[in-house]
N, CA, C and O of each residue as an XYZ file, in Angstrom:
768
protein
N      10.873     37.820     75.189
C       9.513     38.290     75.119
C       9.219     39.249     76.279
O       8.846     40.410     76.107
N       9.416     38.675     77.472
C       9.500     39.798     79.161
C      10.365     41.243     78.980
O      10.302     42.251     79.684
N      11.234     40.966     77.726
C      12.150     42.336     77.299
C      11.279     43.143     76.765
O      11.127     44.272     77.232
N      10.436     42.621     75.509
C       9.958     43.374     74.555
C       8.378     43.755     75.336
O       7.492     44.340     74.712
N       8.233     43.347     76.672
C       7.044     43.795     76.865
C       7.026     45.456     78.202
O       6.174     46.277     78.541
N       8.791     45.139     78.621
C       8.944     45.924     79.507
C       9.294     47.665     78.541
O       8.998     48.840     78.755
N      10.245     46.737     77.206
C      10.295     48.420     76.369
C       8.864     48.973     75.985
O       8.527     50.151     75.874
N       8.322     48.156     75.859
C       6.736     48.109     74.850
C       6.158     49.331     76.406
O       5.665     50.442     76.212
N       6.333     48.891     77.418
C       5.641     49.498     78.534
C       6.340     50.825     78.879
O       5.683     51.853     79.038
N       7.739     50.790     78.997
C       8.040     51.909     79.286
C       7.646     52.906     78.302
O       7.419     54.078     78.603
N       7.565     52.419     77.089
C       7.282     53.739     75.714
C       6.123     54.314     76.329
O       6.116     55.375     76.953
N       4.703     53.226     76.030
C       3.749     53.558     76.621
C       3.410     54.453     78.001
O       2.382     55.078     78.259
N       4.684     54.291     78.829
C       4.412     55.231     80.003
C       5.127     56.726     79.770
O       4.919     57.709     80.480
N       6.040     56.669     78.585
C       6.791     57.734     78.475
C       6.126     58.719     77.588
O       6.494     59.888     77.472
N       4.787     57.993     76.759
C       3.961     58.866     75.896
C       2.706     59.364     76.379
O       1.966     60.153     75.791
N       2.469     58.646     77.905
C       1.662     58.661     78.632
C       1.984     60.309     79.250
O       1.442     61.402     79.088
N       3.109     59.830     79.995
C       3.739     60.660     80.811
C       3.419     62.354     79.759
O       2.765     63.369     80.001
N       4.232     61.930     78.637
C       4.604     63.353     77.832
C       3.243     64.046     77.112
O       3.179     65.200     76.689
N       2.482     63.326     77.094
C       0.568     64.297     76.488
C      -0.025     64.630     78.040
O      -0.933     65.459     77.982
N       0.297     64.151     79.483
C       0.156     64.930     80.405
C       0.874     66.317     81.205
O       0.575     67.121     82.088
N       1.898     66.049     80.368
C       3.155     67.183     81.382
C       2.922     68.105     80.250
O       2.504     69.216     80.577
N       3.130     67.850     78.794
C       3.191     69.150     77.996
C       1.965     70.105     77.705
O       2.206     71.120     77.052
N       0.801     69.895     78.088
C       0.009     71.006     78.430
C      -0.061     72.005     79.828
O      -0.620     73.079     80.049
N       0.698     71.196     80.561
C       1.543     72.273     81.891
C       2.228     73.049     81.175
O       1.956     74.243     81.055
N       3.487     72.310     80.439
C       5.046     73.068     80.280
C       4.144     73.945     79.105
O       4.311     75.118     79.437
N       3.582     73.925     78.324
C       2.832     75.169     77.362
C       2.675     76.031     77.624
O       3.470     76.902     77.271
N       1.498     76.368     78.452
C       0.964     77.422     79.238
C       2.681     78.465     79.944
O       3.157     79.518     79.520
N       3.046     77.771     80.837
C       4.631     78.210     81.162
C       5.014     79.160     80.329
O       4.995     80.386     80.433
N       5.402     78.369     79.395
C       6.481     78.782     78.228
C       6.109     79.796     77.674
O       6.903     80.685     77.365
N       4.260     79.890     77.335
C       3.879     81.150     76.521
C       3.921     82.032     77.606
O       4.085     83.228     77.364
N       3.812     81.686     78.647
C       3.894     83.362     79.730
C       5.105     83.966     79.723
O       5.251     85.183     79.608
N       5.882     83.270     79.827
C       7.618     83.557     79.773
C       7.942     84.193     78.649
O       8.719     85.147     78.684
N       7.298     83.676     77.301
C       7.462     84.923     75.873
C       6.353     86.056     76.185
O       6.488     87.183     75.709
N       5.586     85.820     76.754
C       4.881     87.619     77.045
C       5.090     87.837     78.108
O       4.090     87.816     78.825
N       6.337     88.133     78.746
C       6.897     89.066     79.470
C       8.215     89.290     79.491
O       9.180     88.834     80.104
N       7.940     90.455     78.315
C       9.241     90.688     77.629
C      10.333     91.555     78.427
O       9.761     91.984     79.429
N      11.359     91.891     78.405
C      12.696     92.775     79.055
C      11.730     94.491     78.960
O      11.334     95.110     77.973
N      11.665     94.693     79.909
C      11.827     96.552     80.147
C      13.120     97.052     80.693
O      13.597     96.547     81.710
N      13.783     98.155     79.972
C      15.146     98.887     80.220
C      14.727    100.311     79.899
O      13.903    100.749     79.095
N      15.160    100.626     80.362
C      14.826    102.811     80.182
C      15.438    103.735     81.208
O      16.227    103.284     82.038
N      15.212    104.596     81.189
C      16.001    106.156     81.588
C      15.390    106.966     81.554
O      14.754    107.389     80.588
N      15.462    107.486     82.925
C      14.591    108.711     83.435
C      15.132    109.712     83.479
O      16.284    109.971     83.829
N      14.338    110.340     83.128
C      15.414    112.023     83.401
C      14.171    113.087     84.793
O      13.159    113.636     84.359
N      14.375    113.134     85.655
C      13.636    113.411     86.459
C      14.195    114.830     86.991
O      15.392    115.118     86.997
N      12.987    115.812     87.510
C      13.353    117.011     87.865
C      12.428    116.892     89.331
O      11.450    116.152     89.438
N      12.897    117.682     90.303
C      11.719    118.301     91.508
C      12.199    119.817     91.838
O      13.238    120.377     92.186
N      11.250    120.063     91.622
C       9.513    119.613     91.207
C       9.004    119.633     90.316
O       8.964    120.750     89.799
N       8.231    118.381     89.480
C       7.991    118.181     88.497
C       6.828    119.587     88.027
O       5.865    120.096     88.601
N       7.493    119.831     86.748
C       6.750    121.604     86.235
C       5.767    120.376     85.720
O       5.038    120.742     86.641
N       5.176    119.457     85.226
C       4.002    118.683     84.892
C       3.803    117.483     86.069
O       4.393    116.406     85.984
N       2.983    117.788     87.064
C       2.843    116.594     87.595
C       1.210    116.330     87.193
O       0.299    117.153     87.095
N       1.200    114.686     86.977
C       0.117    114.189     86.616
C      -1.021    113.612     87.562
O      -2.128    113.138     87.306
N      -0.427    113.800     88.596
C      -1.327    113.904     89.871
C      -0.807    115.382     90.719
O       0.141    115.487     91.497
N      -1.624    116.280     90.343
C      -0.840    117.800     90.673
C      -1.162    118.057     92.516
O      -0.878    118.999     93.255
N      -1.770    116.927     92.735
C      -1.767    117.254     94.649
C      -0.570    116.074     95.427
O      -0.270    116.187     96.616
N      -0.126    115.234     94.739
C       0.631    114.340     95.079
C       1.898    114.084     94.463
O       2.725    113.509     95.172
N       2.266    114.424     93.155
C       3.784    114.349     92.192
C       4.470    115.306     92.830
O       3.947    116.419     92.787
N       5.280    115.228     93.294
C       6.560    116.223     93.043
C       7.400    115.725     92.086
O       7.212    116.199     90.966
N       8.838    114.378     92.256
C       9.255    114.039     90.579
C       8.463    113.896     89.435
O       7.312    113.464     89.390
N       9.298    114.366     88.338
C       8.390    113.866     87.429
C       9.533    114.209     85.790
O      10.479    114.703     86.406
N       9.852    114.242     84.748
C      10.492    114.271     83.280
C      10.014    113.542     82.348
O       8.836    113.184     82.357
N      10.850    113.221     81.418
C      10.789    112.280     80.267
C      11.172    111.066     80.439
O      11.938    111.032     81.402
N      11.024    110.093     79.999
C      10.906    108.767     80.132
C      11.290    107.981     79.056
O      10.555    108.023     78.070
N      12.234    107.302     79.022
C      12.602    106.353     77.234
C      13.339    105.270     77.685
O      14.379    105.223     78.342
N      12.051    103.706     76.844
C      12.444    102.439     77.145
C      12.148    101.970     75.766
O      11.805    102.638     74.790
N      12.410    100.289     75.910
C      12.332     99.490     75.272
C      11.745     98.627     75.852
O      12.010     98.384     77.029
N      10.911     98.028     75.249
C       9.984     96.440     75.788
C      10.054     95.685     74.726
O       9.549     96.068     73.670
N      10.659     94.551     74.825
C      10.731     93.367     73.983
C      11.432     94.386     72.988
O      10.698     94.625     72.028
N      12.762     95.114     72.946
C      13.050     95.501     71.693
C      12.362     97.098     71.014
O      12.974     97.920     70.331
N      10.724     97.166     71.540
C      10.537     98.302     70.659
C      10.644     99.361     71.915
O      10.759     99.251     73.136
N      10.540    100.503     70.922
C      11.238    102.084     71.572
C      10.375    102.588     72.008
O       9.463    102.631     71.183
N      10.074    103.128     73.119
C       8.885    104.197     73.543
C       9.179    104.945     74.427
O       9.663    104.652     75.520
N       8.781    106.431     73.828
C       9.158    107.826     74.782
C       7.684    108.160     75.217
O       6.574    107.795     74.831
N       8.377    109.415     76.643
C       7.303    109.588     77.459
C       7.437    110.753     78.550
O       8.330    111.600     78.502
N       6.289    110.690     79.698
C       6.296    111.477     80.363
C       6.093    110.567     81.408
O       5.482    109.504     81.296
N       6.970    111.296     83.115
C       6.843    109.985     83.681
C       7.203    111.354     85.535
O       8.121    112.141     85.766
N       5.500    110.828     86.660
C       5.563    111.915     87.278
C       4.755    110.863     88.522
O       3.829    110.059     88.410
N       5.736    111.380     89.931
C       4.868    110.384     90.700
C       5.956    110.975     92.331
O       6.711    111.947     92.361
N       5.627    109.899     93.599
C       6.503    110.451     94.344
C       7.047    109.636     95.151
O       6.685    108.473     94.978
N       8.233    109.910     96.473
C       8.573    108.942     96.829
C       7.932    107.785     97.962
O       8.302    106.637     98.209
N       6.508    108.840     98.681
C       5.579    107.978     99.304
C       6.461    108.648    100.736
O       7.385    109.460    100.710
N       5.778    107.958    102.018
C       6.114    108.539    103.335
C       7.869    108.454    103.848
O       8.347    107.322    103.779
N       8.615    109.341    104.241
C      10.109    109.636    104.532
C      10.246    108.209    105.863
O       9.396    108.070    106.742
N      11.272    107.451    105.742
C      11.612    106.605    106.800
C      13.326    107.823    107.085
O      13.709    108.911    106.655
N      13.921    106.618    108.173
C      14.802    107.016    108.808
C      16.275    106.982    107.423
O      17.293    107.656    107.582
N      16.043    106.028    106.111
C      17.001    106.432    105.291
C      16.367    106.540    104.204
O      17.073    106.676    103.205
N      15.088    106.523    104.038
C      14.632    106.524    102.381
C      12.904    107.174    102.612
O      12.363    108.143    103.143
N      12.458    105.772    101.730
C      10.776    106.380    101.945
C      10.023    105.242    101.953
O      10.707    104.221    101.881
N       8.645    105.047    102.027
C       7.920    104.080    101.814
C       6.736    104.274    101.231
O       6.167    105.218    101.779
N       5.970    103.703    100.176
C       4.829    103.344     99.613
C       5.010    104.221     98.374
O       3.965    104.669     97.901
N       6.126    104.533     97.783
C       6.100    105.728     96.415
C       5.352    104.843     95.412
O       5.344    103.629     95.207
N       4.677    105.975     94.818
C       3.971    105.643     93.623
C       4.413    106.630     92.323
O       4.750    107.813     92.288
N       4.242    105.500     91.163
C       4.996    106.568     89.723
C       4.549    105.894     88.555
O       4.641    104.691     88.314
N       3.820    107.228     87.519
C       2.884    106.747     86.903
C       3.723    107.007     85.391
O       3.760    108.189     85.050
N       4.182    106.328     84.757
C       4.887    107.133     83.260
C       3.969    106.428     82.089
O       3.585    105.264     82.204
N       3.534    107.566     80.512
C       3.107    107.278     79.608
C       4.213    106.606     78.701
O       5.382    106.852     78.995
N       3.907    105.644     77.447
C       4.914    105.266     77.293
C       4.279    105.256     75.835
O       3.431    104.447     75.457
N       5.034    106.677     74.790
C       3.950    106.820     73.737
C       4.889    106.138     72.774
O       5.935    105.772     73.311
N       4.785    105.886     71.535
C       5.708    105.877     69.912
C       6.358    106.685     69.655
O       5.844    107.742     70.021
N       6.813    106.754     69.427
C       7.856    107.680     68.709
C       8.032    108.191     67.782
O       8.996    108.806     67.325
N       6.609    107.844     67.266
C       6.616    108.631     65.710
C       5.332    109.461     65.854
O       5.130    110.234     64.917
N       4.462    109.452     66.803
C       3.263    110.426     67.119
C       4.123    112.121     67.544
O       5.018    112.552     68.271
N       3.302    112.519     66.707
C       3.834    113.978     66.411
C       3.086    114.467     67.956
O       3.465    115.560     67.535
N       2.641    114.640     68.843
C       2.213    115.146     69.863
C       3.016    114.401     71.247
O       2.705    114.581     72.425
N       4.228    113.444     70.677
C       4.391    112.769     71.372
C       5.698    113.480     72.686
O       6.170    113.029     73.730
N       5.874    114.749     71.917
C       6.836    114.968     72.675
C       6.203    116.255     74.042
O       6.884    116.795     74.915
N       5.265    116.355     73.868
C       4.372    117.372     74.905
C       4.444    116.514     76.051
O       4.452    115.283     76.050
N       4.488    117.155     76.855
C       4.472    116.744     78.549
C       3.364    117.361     79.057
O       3.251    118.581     78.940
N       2.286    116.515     79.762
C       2.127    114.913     79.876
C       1.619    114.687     78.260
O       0.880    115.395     77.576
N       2.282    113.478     77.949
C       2.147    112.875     76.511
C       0.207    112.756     76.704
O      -0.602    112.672     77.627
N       0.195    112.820     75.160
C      -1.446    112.821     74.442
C      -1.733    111.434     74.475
O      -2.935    111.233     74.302
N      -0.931    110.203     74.667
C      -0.955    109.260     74.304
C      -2.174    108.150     75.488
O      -2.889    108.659     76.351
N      -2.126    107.076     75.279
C      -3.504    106.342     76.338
C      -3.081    105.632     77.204
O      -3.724    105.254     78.183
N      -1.285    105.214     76.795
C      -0.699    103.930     76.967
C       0.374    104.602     78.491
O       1.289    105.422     78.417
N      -0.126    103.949     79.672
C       0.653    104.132     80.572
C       0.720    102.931     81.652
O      -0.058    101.979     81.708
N       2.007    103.227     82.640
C       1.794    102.482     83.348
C       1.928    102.541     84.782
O       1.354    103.566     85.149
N       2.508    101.807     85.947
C       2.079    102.358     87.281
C       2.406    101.620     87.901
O       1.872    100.511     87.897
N       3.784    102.042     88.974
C       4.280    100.951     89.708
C       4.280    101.482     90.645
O       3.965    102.669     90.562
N       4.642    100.904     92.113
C       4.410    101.419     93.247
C       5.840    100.523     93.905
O       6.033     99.353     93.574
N       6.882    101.348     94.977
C       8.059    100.968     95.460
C       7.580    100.982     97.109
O       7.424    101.757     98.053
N       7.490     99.830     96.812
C       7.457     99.540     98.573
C       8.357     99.828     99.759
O       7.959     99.856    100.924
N       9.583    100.035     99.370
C      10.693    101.006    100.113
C      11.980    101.284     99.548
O      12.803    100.407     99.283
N      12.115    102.276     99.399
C      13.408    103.135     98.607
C      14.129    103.930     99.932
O      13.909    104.650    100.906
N      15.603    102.903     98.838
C      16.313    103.987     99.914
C      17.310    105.255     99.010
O      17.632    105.175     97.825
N      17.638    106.333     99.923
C      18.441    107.016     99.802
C      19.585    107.495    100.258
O      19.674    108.092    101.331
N      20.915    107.184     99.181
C      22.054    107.015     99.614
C      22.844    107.852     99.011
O      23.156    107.982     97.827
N      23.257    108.646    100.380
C      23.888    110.149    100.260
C      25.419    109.784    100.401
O      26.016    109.035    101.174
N      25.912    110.761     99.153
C      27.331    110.176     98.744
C      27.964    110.878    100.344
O      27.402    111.777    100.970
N      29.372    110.116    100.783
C      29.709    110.787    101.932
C      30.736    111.727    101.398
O      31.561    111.320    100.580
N      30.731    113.198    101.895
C      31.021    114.485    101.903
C      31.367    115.046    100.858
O      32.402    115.606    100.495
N      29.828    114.724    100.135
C      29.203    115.426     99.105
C      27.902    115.624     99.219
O      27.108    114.687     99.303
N      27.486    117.127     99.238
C      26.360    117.817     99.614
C      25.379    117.752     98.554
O      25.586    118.079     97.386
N      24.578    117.423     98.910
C      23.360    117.130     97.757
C      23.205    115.997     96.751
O      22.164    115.656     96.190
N      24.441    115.463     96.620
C      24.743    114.178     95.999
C      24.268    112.942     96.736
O      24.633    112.671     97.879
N      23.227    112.028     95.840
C      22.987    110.882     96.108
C      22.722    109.367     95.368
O      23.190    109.168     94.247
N      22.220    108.693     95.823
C      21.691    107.500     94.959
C      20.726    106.846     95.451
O      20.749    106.374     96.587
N      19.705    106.736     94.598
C      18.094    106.385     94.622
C      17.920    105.098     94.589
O      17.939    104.731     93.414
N      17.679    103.797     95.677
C      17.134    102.432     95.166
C      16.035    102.238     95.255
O      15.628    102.325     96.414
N      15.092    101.928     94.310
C      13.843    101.848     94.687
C      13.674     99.923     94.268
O      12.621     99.678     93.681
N      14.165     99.260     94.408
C      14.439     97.824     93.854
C      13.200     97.477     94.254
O      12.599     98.174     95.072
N      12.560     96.134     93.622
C      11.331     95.302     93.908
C      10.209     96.126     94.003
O       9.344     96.106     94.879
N      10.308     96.959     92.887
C       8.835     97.964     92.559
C       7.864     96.908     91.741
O       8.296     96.300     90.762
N       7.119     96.817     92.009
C       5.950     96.045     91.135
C       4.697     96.907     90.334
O       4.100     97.811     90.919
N       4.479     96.638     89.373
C       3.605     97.172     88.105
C       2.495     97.036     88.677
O       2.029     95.915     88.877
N       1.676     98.504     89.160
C       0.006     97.989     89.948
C      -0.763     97.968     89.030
O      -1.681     97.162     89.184
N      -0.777     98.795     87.691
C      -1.830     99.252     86.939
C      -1.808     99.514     85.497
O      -0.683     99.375     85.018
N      -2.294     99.694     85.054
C      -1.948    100.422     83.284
C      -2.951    100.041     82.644
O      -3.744     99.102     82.705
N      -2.688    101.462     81.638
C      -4.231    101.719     80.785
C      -3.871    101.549     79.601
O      -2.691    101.203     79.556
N      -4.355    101.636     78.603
C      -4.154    101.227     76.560
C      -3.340    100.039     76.883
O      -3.307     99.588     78.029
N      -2.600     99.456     75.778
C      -2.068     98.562     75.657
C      -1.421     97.733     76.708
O      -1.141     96.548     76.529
N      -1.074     98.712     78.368
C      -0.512     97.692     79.316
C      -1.659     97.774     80.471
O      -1.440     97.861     81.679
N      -3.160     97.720     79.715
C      -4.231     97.643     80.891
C      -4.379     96.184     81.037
O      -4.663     95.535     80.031
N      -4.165     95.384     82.566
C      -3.955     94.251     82.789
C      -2.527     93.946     83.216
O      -2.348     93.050     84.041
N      -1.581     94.567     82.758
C      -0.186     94.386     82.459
C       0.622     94.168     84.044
O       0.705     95.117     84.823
N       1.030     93.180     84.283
C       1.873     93.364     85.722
C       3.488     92.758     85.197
O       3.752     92.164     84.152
N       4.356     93.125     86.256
C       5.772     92.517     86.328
C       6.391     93.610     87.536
O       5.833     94.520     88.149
N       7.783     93.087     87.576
C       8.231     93.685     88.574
C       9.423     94.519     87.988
O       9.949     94.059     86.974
N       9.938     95.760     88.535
C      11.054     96.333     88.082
C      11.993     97.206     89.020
O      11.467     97.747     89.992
N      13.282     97.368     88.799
C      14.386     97.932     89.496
C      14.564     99.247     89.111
O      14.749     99.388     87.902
N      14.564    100.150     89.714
C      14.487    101.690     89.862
C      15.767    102.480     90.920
O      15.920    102.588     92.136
N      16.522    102.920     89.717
C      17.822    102.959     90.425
C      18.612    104.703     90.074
O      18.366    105.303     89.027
N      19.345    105.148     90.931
C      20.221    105.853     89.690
C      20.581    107.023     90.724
O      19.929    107.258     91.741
N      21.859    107.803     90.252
C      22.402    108.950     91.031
C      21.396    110.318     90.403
O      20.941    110.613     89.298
N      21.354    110.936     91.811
C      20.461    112.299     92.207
C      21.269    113.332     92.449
O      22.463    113.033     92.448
N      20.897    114.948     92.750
C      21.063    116.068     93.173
C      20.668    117.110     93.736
O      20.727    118.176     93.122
N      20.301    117.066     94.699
C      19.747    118.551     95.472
C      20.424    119.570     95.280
O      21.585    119.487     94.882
N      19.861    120.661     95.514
C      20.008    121.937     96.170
C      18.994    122.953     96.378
O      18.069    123.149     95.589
N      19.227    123.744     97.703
C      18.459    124.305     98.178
C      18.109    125.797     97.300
O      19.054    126.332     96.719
N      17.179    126.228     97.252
C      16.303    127.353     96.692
C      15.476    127.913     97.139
O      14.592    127.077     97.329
N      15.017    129.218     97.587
C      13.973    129.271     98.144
C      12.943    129.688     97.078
O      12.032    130.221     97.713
N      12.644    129.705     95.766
C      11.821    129.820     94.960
C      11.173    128.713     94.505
O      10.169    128.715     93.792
N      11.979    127.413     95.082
C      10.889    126.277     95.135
C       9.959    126.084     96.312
O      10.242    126.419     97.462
N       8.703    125.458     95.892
C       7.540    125.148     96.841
C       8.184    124.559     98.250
O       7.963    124.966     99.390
N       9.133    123.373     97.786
C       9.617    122.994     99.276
C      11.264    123.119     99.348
O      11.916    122.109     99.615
N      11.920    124.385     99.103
C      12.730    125.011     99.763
C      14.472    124.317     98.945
O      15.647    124.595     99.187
N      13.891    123.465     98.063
C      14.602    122.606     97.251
C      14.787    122.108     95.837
O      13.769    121.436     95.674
N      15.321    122.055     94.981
C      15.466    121.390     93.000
C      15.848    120.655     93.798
O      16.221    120.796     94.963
N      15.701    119.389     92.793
C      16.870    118.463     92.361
C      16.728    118.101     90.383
O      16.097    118.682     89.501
N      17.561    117.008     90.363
C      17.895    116.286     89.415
C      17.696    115.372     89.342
O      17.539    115.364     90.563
N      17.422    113.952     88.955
C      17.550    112.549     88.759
C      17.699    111.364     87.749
O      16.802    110.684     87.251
N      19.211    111.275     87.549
C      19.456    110.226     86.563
C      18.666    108.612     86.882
O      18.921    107.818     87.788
N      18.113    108.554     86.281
C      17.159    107.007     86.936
C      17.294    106.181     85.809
O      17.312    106.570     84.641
N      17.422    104.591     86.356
C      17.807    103.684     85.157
C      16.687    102.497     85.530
O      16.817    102.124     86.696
N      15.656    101.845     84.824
C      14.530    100.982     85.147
C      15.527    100.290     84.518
O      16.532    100.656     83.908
N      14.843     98.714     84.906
C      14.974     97.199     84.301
C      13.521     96.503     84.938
O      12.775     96.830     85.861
N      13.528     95.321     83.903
C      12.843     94.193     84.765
C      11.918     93.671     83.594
O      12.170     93.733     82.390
N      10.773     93.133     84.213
C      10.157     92.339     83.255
C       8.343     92.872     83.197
O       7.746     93.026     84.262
N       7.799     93.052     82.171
C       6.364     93.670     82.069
C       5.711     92.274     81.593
O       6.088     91.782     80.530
N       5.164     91.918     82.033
C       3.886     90.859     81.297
C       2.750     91.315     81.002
O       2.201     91.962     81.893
N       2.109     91.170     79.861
C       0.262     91.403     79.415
C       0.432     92.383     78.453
O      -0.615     92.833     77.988
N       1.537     92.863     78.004
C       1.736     93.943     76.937
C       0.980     93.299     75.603
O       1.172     92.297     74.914
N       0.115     94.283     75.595
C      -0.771     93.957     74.169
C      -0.471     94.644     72.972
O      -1.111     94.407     71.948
C-alpha cells in the first residue's frame, strides 16, 4: 500500500512538475522557430555609385540572401565607421532585401520597404602579406539595430566576412576603388 502511494505521488509530482515547466519550454521553442538562418553575398564596390546615406556610405552593391529558405535580392550601402590601428569601429550597413519577382526590383537603391540595419562594433582588416591591395574583411558579432516593412522590430546577430581589393585612382573622391566579395550568416528574429 506505502508502494502504491509513493508511485501514486511521484505521478502526481511529475504532472505537477510538467503543466509548470511546459509553458516556459513553449515560449522558448516558438522563438527559436522565428529566428530563422540568414546566408547571402555581397558584392560591394567603393565608392558606392548609390549610397543610401549619400553623406556617410562609401561601400555599397547588390545584396542576395535567404531567410528561412526564401530568396531575396537587393541593394546594400553603409560604412566601415572610425579607422583603428588594424580595422575600424562603429560601421554601420543598411541593405533592402526585395523579392525577386518585383519588376523594379533590380534598380539600385531597390523600390522596395523591406530593409535592414546592422551595425559592427569592430572590424578588422587583414592585408594579405605581399600582396598590394589584397585583403580580408571581419566584421564578426554585427548585430541587427533596425528594420523597416517586414523586418521592423526584427533583431539577431550576424557574421560579415570576405576577401577585398584596392587600388589607387585619382578620379576617385578618396584617391582609391575597391572591390568586395562579402559572405553574411547568422540568425534574424521578428521576420514577419
Amino acid at each position: 500500500m506505502k508502494r502504491k502511494s509513493i508511485v501514486a505521488l511521484t505521478f502526481v509530482f511529475a504532472l505537477a512538475a510538467g503543466a509548470f515547466l511546459l509553458p516556459t519550454i513553449g515560449p522558448e521553442a516558438q522563438a527559436q522557430q522565428n529566428c530563422p538562418e540568414i546566408r547571402g553575398v555581397i558584392q560591394g564596390i567603393l565608392p558606392t555609385p548609390y549610397p543610401l546615406s549619400p553623406l556617410t556610405d562609401v561601400w555599397g552593391g547588390t545584396i542576395h540572401v535567404t531567410i528561412g529558405g526564401e530568396f531575396l535580392i537587393g541593394g546594400l550601402s553603409g560604412n566601415d565607421g572610425g579607422e583603428t590601428q588594424h580595422g575600424a569601429r562603429g560601421g554601420r550597413y543598411q541593405a533592402y532585401l526585395c523579392n525577386p519577382t518585383l519588376s523594379d526590383v533590380l534598380l539600385y537603391p531597390p523600390k522596395c520597404n523591406d530593409s535592414i540595419t546592422w551595425e559592427v562594433a569592430n572590424a578588422v582588416f587583414g592585408f594579405v602579406p605581399g600582396k598590394v591591395g589584397l585583403g580580408a574583411y571581419k566584421g564578426n558579432s554585427a548585430k541587427l539595430v533596425s528594420g523597416t516593412g517586414r523586418f521592423l522590430g526584427a533583431s539577431g546577430n550576424l557574421n560579415v566576412a570576405g576577401p577585398y581589393i584596392l587600388w589607387a585612382d585619382p578620379k576617385s573622391p578618396w584617391g582609391i576603388y575597391g572591390r568586395w566579395n562579402g559572405e553574411l550568416s547568422g540568425n534574424i528574429c521578428g521576420v514577419q
